[in-house]
Legacy VTK file of the C-alpha trace (Angstrom):
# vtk DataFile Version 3.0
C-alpha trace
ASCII
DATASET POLYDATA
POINTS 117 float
78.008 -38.168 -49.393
78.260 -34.560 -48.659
77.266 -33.359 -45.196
76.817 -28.862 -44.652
76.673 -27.180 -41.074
75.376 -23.527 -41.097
76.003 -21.372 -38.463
76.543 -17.195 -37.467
72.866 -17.064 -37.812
70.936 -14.654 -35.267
69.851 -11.405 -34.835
70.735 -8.283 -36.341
69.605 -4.376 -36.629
68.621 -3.094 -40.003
71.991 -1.967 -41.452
73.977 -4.061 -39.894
76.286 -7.055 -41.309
76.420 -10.757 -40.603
78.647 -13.431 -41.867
77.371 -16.889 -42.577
79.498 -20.193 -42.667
79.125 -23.561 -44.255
80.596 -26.342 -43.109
81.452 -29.143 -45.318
82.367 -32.584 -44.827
82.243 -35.804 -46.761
83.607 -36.031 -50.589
84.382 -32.779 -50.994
86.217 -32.760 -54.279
82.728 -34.323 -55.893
81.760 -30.783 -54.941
81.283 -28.415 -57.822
78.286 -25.644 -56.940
78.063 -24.621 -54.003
74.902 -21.777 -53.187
73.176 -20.170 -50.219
69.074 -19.948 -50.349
67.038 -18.311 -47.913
63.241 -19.135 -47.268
61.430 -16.777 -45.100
57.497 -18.479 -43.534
55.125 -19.080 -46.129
57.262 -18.077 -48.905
59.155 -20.421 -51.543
63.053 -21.073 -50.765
65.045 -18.593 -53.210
68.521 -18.575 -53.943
70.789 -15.697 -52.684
74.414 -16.424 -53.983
76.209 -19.287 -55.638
79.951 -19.585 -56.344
81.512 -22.350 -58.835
84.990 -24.230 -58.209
87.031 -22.133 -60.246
85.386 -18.883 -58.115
82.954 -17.281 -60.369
79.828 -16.197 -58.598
76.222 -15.027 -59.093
73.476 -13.068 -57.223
70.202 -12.350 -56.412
69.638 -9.004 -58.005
68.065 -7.971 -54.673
71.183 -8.684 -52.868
73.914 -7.360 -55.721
76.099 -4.894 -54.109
75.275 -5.823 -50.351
76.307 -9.571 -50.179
79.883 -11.503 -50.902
79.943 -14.894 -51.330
83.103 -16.553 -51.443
84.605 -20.319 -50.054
87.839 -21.417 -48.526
88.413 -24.941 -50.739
91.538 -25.756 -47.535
89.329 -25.095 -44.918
85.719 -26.746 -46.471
84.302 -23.606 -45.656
81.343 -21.325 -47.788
80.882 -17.792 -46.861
78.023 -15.574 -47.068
79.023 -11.671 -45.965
75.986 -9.931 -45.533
76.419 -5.759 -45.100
73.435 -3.341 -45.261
70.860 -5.734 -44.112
67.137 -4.996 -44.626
63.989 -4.834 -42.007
62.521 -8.467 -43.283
60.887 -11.251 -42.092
63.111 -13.602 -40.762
64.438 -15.835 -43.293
66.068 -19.743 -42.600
69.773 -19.490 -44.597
70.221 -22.989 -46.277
73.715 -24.146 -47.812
73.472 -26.154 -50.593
75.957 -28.273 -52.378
75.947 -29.746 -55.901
78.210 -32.783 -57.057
79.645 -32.799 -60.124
79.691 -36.142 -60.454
76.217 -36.852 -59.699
74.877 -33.632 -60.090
72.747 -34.483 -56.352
72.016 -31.432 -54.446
73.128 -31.821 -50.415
71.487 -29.158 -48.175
72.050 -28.237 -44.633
69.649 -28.015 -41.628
69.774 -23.877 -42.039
70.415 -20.892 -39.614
67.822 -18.289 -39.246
68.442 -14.904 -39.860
65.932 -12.264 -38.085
66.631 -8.335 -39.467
64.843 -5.994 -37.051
64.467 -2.374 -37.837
LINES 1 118
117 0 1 2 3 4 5 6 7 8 9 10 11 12 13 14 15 16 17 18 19 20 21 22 23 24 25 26 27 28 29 30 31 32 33 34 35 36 37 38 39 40 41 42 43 44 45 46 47 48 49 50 51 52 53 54 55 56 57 58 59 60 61 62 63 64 65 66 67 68 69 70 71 72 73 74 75 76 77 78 79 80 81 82 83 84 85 86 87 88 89 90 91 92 93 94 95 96 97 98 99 100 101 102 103 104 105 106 107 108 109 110 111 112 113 114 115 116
């Protein structure tokens, strides 16, 4: 079992930068993928970032040059470094964990992000 903890959530002017974390606990070496998603109300849940193990990474084209995402593997800890943050409706942040031994997805509870212009 894999258990995730978002938090740095809140509210932010357009511009601005944030940092999200994601706590993990549980059997953490079973963890291979590890991703942030975003769903904003009425709207499907959309990935944002993911970052493998062995630290490659991938991105939303629509946040490509604005967001980092990176993890500290000592501390059980994902990042999400937001800069240059757009006027959008606010959005719930989910972490989400794969194991690469069952390939099971683990999800958080989410933090809400709100971008006002």
């Amino acid at each position: 079992q894999v258990q995730l903890v978002e938090s740095g959530g809140g509210l932010v002017q357009a511009g601005g930068s944030m940092r999200l974390f994601c706590a993990a606990s549980g059997i953490i070496s079973s963890i291979n993928y590890m991703a942030w998603y975003r769903q904003a109300p009425g709207k499907q849940r959309e990935v944002v970032a993911g970052i493998f193990s062995a630290g490659s990474t991938n991105y939303a084209d629509s946040v490509k040059g604005r967001f980092t995402i990176s993890r500290d593997n000592a501390k059980n800890t994902m990042y999400l470094q937001m800069y240059s943050l757009k006027p959008e409706a606010p959005a719930v942040y989910y972490c989400k964990a794969v194991s690469k031994v069952t390939t099971r997805s683990y999800w958080g509870q989410g933090t809400q992000v709100t971008v006002s212009s």
